[in-house]
FILUMKE-807088 format. One record per residue (C-alpha): residue number from 1; x, y, z. Coordinates in nm, 2 decimals, padded with zeros to 4 digits. Each point is the difference from the previous one (the first is absolute). Example, Ala and Ser with C-alpha at 12.3 -4.5 7.8 and 13.67 -1.06 7.14 Angstrom:
<1,<01.23,-00.45,00.78>>
<2,<00.14,00.34,-00.07>>
***
This chain:
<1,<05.05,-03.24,03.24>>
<2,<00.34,00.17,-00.06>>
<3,<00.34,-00.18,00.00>>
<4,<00.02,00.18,00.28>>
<5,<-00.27,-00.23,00.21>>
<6,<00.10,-00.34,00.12>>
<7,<00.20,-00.21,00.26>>
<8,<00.02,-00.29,00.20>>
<9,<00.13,-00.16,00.31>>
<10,<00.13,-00.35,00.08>>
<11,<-00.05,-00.14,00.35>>
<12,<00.15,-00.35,-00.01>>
<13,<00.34,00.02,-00.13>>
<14,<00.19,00.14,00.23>>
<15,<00.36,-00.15,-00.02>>
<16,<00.05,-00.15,-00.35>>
<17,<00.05,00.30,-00.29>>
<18,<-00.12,-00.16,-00.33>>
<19,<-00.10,00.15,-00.33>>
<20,<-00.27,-00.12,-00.19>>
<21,<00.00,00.09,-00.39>>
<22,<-00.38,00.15,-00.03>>
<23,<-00.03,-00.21,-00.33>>
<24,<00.07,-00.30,00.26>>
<25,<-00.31,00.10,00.22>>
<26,<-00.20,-00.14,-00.30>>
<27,<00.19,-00.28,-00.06>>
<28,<00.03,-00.12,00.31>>
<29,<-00.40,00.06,00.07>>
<30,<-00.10,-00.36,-00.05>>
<31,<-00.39,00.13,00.01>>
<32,<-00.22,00.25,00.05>>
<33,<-00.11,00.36,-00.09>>
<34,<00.17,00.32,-00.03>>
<35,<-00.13,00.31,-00.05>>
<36,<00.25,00.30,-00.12>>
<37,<-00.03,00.31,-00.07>>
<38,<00.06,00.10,-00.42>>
<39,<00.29,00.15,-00.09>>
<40,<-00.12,00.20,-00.30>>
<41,<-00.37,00.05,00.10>>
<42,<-00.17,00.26,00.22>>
<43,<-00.01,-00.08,00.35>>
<44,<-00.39,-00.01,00.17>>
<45,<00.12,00.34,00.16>>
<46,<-00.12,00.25,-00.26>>
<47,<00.27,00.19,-00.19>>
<48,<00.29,-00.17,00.14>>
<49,<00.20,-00.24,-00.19>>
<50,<00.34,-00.21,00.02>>
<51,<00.35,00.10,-00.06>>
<52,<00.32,-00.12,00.05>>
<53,<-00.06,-00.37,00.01>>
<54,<00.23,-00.23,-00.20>>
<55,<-00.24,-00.29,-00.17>>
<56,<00.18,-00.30,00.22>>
<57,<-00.14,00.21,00.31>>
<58,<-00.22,-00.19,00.27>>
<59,<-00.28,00.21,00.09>>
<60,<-00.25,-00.22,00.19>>
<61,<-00.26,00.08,00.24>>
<62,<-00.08,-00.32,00.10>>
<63,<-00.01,-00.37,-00.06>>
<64,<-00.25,-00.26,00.07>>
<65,<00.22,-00.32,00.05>>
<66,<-00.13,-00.39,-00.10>>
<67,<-00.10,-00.02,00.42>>
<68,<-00.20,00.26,-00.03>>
<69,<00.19,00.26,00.22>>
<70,<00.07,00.33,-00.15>>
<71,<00.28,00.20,-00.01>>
<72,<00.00,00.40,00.02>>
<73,<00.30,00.13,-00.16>>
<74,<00.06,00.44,00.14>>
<75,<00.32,00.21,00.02>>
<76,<-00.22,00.14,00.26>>
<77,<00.20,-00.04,00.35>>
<78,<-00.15,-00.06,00.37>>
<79,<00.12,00.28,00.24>>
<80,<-00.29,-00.03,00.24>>
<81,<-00.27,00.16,-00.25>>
<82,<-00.18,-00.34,-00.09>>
<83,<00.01,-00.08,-00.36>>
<84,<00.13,-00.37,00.13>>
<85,<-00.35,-00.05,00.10>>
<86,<-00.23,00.28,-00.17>>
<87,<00.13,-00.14,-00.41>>
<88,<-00.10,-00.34,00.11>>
<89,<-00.34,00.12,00.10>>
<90,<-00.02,00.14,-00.36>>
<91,<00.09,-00.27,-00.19>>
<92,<-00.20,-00.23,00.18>>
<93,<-00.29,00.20,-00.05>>
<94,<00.01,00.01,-00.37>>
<95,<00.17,-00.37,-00.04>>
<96,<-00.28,-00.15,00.27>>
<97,<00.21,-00.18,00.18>>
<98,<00.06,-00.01,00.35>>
<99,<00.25,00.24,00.19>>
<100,<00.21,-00.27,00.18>>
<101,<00.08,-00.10,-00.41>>
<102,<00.16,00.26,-00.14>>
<103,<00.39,00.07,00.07>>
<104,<00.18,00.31,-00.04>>
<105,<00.33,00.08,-00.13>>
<106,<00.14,00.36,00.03>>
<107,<00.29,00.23,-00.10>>
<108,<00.25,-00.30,-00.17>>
<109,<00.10,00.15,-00.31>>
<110,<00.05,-00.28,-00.21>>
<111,<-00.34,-00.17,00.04>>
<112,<-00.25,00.31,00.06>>
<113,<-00.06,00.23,-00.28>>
<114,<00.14,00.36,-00.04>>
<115,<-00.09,00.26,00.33>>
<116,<00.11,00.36,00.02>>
<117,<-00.07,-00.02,00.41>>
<118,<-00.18,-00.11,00.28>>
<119,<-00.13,00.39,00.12>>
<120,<-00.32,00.23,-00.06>>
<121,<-00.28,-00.23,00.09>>
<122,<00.05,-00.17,-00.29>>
<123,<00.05,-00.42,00.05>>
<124,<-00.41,00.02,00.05>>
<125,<-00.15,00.28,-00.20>>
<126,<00.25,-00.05,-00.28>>
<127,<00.19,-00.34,-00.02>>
<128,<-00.34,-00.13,00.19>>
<129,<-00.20,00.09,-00.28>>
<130,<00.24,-00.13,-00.28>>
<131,<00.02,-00.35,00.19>>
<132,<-00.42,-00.07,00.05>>
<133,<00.00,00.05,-00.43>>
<134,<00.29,-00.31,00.02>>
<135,<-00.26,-00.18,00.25>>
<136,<-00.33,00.08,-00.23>>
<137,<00.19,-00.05,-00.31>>
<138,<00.14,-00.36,00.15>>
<139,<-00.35,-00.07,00.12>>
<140,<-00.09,00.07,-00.33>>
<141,<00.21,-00.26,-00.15>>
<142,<-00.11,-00.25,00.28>>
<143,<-00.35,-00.04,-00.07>>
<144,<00.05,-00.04,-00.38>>
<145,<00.22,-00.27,00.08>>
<146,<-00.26,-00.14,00.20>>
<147,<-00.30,00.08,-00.21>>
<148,<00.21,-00.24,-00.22>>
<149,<00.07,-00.28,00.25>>
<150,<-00.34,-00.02,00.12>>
<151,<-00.19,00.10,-00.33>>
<152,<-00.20,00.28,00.15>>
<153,<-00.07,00.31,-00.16>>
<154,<00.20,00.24,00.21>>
<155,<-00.28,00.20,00.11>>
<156,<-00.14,-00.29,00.20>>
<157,<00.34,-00.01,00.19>>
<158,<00.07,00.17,00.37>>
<159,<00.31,-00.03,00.18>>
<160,<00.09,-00.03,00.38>>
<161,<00.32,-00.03,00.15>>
<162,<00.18,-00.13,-00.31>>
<163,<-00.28,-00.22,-00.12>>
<164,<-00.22,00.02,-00.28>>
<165,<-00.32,-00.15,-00.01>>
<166,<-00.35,-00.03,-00.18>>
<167,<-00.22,00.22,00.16>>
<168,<-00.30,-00.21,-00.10>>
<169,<00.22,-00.26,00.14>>
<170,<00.21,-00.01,00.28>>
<171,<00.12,-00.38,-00.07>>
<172,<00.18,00.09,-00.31>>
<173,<00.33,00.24,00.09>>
<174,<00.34,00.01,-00.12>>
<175,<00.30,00.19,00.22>>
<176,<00.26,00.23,-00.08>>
<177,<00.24,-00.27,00.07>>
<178,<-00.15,-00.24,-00.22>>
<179,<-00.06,00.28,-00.28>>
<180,<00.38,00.10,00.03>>
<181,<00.16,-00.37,00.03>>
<182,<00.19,-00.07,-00.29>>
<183,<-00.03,00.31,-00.19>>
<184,<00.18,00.31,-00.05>>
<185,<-00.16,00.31,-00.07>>
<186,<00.18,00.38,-00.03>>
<187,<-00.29,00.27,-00.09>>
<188,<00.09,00.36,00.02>>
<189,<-00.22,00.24,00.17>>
<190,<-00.32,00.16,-00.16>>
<191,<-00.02,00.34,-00.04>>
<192,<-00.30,00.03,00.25>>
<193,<-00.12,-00.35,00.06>>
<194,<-00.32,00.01,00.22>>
<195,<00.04,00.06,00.43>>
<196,<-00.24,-00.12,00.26>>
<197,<-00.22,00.30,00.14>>
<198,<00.07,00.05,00.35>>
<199,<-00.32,-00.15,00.09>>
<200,<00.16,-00.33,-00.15>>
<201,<00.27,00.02,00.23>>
<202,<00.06,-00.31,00.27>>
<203,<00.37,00.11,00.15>>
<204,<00.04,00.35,-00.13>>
<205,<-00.10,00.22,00.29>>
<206,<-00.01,-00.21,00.26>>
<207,<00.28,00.11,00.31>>
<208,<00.25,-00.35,00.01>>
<209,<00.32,-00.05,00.21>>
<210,<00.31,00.10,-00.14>>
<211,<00.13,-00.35,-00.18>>
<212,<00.39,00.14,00.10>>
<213,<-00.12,00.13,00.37>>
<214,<00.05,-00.37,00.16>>
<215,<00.32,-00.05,-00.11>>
<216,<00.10,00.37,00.04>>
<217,<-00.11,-00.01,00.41>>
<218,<00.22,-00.34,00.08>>
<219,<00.31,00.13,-00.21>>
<220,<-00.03,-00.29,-00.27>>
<221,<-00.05,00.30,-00.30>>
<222,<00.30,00.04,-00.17>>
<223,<00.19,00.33,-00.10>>
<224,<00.29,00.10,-00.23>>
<225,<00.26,-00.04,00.28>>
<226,<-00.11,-00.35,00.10>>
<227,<00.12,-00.10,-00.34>>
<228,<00.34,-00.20,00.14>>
<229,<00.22,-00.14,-00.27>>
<230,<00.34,-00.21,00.02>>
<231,<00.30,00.25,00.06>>
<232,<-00.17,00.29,00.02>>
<233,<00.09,00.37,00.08>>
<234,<-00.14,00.27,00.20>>
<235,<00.10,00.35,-00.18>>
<236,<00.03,00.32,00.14>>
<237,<00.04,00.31,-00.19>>
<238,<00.22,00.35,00.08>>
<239,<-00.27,00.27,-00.07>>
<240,<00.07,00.38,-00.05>>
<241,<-00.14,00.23,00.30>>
<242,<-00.17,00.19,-00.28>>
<243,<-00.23,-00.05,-00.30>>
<244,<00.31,00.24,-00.17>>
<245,<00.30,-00.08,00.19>>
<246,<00.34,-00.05,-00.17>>
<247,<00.25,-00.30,00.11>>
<248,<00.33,00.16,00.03>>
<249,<00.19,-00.27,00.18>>
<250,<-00.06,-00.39,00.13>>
<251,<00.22,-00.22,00.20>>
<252,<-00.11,-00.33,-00.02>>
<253,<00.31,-00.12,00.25>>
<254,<-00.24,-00.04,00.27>>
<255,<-00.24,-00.24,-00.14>>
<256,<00.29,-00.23,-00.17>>
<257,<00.08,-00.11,00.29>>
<258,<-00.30,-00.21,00.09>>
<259,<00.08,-00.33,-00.04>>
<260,<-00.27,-00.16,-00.29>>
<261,<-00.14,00.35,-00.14>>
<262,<-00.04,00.10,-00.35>>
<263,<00.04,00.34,-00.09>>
<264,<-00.16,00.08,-00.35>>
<265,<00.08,00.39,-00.18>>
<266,<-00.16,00.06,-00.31>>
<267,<-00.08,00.34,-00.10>>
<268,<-00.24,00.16,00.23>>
<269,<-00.05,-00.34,00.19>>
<270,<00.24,-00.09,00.30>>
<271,<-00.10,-00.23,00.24>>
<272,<00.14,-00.32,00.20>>
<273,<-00.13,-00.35,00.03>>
<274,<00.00,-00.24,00.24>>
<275,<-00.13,-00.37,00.05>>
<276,<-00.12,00.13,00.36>>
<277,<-00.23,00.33,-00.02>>
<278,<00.17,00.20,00.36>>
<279,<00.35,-00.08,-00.17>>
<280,<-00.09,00.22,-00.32>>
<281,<-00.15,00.25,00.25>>
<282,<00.34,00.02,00.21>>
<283,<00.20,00.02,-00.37>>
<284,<-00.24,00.29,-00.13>>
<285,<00.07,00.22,00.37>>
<286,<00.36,-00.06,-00.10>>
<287,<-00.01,00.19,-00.28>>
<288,<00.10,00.34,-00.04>>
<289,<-00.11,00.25,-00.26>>
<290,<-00.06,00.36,-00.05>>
<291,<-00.17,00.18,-00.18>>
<292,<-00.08,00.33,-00.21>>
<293,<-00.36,00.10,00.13>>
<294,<-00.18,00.31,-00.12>>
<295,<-00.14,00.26,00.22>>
<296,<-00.34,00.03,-00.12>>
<297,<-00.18,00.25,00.29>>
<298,<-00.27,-00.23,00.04>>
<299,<-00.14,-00.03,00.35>>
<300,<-00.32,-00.09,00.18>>
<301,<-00.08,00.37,00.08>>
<302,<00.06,00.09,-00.41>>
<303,<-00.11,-00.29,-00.19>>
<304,<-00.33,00.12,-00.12>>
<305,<00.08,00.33,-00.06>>
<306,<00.25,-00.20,-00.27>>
<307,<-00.27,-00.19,-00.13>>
<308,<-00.22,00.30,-00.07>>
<309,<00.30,00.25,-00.09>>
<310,<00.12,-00.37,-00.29>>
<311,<-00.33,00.03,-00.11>>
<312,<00.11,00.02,-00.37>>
<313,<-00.27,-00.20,-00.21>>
<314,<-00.37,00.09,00.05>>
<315,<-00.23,-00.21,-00.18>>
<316,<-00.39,00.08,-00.01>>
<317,<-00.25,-00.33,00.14>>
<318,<-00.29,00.17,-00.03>>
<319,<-00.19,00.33,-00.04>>
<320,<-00.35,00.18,-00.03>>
<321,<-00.16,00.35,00.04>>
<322,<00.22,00.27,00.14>>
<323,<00.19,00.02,00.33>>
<324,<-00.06,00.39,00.02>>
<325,<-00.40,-00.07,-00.02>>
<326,<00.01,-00.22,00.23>>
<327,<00.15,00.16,00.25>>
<328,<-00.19,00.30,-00.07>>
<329,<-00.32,-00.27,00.11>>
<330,<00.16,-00.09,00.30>>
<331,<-00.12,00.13,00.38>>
<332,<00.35,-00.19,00.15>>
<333,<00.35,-00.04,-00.18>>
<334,<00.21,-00.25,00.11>>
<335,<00.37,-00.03,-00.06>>
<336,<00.16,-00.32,00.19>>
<337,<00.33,-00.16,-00.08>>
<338,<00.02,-00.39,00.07>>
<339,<00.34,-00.16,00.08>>
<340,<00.13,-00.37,-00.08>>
<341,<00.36,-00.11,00.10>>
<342,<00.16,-00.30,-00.12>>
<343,<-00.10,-00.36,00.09>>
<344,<00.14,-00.30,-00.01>>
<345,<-00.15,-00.37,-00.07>>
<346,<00.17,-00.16,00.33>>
<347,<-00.11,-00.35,-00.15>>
<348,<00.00,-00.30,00.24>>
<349,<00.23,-00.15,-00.25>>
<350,<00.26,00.19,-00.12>>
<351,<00.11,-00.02,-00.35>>
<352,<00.15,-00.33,-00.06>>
<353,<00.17,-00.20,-00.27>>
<354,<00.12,-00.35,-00.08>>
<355,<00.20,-00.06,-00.31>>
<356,<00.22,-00.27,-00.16>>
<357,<00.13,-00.06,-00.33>>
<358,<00.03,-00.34,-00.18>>
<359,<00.15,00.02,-00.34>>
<360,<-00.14,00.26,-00.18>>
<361,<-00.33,-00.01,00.19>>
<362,<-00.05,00.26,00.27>>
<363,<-00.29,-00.07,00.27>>
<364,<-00.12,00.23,00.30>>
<365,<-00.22,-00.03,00.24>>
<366,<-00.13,00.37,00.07>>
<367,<-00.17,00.19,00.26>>
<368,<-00.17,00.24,-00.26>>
<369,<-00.35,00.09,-00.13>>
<370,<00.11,00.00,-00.41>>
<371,<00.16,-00.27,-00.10>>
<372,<00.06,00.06,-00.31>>
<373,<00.13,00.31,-00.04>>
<374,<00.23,-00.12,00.25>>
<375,<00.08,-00.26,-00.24>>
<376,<00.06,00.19,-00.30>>
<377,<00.22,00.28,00.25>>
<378,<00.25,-00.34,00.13>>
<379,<00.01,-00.12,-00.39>>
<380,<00.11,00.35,-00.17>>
<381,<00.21,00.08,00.37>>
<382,<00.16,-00.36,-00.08>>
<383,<00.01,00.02,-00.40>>
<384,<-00.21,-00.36,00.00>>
<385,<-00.26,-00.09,-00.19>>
<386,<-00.37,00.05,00.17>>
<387,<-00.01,-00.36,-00.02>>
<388,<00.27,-00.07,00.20>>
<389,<-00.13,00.19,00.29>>
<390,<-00.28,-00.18,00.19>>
<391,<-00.10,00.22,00.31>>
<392,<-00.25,-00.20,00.23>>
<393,<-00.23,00.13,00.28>>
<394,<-00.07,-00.17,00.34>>
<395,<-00.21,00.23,00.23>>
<396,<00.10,00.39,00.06>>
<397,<-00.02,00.09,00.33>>
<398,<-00.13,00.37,-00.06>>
<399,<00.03,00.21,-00.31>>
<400,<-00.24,00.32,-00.04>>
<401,<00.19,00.13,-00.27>>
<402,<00.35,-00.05,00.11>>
<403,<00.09,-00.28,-00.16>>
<404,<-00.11,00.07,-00.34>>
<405,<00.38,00.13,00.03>>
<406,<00.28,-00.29,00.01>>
<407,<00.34,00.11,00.02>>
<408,<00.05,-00.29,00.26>>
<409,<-00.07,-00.32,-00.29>>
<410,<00.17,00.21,-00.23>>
<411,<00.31,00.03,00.23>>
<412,<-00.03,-00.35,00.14>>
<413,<00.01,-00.12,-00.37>>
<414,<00.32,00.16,-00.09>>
<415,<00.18,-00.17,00.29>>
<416,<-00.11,-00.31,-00.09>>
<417,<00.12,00.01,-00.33>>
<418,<00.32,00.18,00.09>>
<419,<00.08,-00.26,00.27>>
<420,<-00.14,-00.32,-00.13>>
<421,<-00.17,-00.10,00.29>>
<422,<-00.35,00.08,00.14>>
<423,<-00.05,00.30,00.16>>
<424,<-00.30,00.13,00.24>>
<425,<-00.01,00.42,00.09>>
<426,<-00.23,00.10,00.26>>
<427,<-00.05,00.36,00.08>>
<428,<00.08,00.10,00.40>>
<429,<-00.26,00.21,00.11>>
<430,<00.21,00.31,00.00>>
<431,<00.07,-00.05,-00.40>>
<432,<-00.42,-00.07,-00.03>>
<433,<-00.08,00.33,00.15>>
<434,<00.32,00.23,-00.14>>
<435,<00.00,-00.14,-00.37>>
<436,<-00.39,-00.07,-00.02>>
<437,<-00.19,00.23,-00.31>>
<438,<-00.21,00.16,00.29>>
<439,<-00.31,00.20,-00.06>>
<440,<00.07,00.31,-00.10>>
<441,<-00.03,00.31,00.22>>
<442,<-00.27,00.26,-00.17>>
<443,<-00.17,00.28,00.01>>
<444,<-00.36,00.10,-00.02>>
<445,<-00.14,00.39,-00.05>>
<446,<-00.37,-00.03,-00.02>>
<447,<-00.20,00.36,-00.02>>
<448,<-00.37,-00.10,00.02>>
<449,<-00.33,00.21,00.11>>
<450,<-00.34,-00.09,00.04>>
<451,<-00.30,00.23,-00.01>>
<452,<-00.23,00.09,00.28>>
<453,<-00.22,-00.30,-00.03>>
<454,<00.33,-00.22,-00.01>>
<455,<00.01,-00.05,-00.35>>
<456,<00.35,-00.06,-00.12>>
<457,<00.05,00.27,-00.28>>
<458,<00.44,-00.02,-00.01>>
<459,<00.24,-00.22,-00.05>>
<460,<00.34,00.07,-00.08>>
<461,<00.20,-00.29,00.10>>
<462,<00.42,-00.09,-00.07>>
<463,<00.18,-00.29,00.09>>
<464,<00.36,-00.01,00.01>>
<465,<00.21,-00.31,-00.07>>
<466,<-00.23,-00.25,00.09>>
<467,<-00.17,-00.04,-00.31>>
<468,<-00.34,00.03,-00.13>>
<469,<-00.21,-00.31,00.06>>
<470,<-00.28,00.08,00.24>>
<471,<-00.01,00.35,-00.06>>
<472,<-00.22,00.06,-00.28>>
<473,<-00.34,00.15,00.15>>
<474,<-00.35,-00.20,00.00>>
<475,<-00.14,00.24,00.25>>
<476,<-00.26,00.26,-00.17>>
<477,<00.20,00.32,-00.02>>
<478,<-00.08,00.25,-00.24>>
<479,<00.30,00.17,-00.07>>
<480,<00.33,-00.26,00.12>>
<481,<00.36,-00.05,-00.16>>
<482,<00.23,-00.29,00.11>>
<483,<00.39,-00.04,-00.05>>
<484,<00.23,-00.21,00.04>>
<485,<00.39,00.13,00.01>>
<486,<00.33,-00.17,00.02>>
<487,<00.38,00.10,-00.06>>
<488,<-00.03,-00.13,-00.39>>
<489,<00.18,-00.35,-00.15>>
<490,<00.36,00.01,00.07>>
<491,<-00.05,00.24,00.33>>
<492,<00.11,-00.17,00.31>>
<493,<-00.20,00.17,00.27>>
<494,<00.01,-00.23,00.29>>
<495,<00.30,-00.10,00.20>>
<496,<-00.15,-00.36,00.02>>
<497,<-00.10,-00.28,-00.17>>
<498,<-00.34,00.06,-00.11>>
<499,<-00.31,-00.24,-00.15>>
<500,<-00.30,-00.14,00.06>>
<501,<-00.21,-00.04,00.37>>
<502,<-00.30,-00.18,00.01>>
<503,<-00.24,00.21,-00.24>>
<504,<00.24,00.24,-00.13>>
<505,<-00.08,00.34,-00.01>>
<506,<-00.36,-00.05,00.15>>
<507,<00.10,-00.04,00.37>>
<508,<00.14,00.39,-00.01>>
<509,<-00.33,00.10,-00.26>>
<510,<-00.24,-00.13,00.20>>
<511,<00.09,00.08,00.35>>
<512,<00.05,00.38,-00.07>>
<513,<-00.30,00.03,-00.26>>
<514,<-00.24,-00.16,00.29>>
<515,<00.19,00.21,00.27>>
<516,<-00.09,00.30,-00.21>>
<517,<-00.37,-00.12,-00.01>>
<518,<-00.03,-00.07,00.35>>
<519,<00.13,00.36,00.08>>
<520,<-00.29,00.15,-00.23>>
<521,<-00.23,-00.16,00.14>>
<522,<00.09,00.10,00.34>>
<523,<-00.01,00.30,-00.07>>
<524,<-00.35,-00.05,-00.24>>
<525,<-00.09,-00.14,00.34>>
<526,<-00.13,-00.31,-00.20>>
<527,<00.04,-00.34,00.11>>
<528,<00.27,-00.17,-00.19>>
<529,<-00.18,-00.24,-00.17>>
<530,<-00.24,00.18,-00.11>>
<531,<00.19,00.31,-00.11>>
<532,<00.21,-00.28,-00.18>>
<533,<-00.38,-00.10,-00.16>>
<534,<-00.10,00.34,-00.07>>
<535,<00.32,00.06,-00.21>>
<536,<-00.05,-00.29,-00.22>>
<537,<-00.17,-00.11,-00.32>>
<538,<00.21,-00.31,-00.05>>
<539,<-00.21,-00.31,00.03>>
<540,<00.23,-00.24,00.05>>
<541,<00.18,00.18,00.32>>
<542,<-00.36,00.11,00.16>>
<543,<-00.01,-00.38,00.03>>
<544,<00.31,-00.10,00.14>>
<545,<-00.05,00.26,00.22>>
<546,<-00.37,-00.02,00.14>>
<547,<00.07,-00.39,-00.01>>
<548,<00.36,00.07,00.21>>
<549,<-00.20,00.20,00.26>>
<550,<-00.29,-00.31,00.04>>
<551,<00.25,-00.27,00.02>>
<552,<00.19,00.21,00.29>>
<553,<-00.36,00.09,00.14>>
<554,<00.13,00.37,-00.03>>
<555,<-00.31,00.26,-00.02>>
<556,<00.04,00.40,-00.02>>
***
């Protein structure tokens, strides 16, 4: 469990900024038990360990209050993925308590613990594991108590939802909320305190109804531009035409005369402000500015020959036998070229932000999937301290990668500090598509062969500027090579905005290694599947595989 691994999100206050010292969580607790994670010890993920925390740091995964509810504490954020509902089923698993009793709070930075981002399947495989050792290690403490209020050796004691009774003896039980009443226990996480086996499991694997979907269907879920606060302004902001364009001249005449508008210019930010959002819109069309634009070349008909021909930095993935051999070996050579243009995210909601300074204390409501690297961006972008900045999720409507990129609460921040007053910045549709970090356009050159019994005996696969994830080989090819290449740190390559889409990288590895395969065997005249089987020694994939085709009733 890096710094780099923890969030949380707050659903319930929506119009009243506050900041809560984390020393004051405790103070204020009244009862109950907290589990945290240690700040100098390892984490239960082997070979990762903390960094960066400051001692007065909060850094709870959950609480079990004197009612006997429990609180689950995640920077993880809800975009539609499920961790609302899927971390509750873990915890109240390992806690054994019932579902309907645990409560989630996600993505508020200044009562969840540390979180690099919500992206990469990681709020269940990752954060998921970290937060069952909170619920075994607080279940832990639970029965001890109780072994104490009941005097029972603890081995004689069995719990169901949140109470703990004699298993000799049903009569005499004890419940969490009676364990927890009055007391006020912090115990940091074991290194690897014990898990339930999946044959243990009462919630965990079981398909439930989204918690969020209810309210999500009747419009009652809330999102970052619901937020409405008292004097509020709606921001617009002038944008170059270009990712390199120059601004030679600006007349800001036009938009002065708007009776009510704001008109902000700061360095590279210009942008107008108005009380009603079409008035800003009619300001920032009266605006006129030109600009110094480069002429890169770069067209749809050329941009791959670019990539290939900015193909500076080649580094090796993987390697083994010899590429000569195996072609030598081969009855068929194949040499295909797979193309990938750009793409954006086109999220439902577009990048959003709500921001208002009070004092020196800065608070945001975000439409992003890491808040807090957003955070720490909006405090170094502001020169506050970190704990000044509070940044505080409500639900995101649609992410897949593009919001792990913020320039919106970043910008949204500034005005609110610049003007005094709070300030929300939605992103038109046109500014979502044009200044998203889209997928990036690549290129694939595979040259493969297979043998006369359609054994695959090449492989020489490259991948240009999409990156190397997914493209490592797990097929059983003799003689193979794999590289990734890119235009080297400091290069700009693309004319766009690029990051990350969905899985990064393996969306363009996949589709053109499998493309590759299904030509071979084609041409092996092998079914698919079966070439696919005949060209693999990989356990774990002749599963998924041989279990995909069952489930899909698919035979050769």
């Amino acid at each position: 469990m890096r710094k780099n691994k923890i969030e949380k999100q707050n659903f319930s206050d929506l119009r009243s900024p506050h900041q809560m010292d984390r020393r004051d969580f405790l103070k204020n607790l009244g009862g109950g038990i907290v589990i945290t994670f240690s700040i100098s010890g390892n984490s239960i993920l082997d070979g990762e360990y903390l960094s960066g925390f400051a001692e007065e740091d909060f850094n709870s995964y959950l609480l079990i209050r004197e009612d006997g509810r429990t609180n689950c504490y995640t920077g993880k954020i809800e975009m539609g993925q499920g961790p609302i509902t899927s971390l509750p089923q873990m915890l109240a698993d390992e806690l054994d308590v019932s579902l309907d009793s645990v409560d989630i709070i996600m993505g508020d930075t200044d009562i969840c613990p540390y979180d690099q981002g919500t992206y990469g399947s990681l709020s269940t495989r990752d954060f998921g594991q970290r937060l069952r050792a909170a619920g075994a290690e607080a279940r832990g403490v639970l029965l001890q108590l109780a072994a104490e209020n009941l005097d029972i050796p603890i081995e004689r004691l069995t719990v169901e939802n949140g109470i703990v009774s004699d298993i000799n003896d049903k009569s005499k039980q004890v419940t969490y909320a009676q364990l927890t009443r009055g007391k006020k226990i912090v115990k940091s996480l074991s290194e690897k305190p014990p898990l339930k086996k999946p044959s243990e499991f009462k919630v965990m694997g079981k398909s439930l109804h989204h918690v969020d979907a209810a309210d999500k269907v009747t419009g009652k879920a809330k999102y970052s531009a619901d937020i409405q606060l008292p004097g509020m302004l709606y921001a617009r902001i002038l944008r170059p035409p270009t990712l390199t364009a120059k601004l030679t001249s600006l007349d800001l005449s036009g938009a002065e005369t708007i009776k009510g508008i704001e008109i902000v210019q700061e360095d590279d930010l210009i942008a107008v402000l108005h009380e009603i959002p079409d008035m800003a819109d009619i300001a920032l069309a009266k605006i006129k500015a030109e600009y110094e634009t480069d002429e890169t070349g770069i067209n749809d008909e050329n941009i791959f020959e670019h990539l290939v021909k900015n193909g500076a930095n080649i580094r090796e993935v993987d390697q083994k036998g010899s590429l000569s051999e195996g072609k030598e070996l081969a009855a068929h050579i194949f040499e295909e070229e797979y193309m990938d243009g750009y793409v954006a995210h086109a999220p439902i909601e577009p990048h959003t932000a709500t921001a208002v300074m009070e004092g020196d204390i800065m608070t945001i409501w975000a439409s992003c999937q890491t808040p807090y690297p957003t955070r720490e961006e909006i405090s170094e972008e502001l020169g506050l301290p970190l704990k000044n900045v509070r940044l505080m999720q409500i639900f995101v409507g649609g992410g897949f990668g593009g919001k792990t990129s913020n320039p919106q609460a970043v910008e949204a921040a500034r005005l609110a500090k610049i003007t005094g007053k709070p300030v929300q910045l939605v992103y038109t549709r046109e500014e979502e598509f044009f200044y998203d970090r889209l997928r990036p356009a690549a290129v694939v050159k595979i040259t493969s062969g297979i043998s006369g019994s359609g054994q695959i005996t090449l492989w020489d696969y490259a991948v240009y500027f999409a990156g190397s994830r997914g493209a490592a080989q797990f097929y059983s090819i003799p003689h193979h090579k794999t590289v990734s290449i890119d235009g080297g740190r400091g290069n700009r390559v693309h004319p766009f905005y690029t990051g990350a889409w969905r899985a990064p990288a393996q969306n363009t590895n996949t589709f053109a290694r499998e493309q590759q395969i299904d030509m071979m065997a084609a041409k092996a005249g092998i079914d698919p599947l079966e070439f696919r089987l005949k060209n693999l020694e990989y356990e774990r994939m002749i599963t998924v595989l041989k279990t995909a085709a069952k489930n899909f009733g698919y035979t050769p």
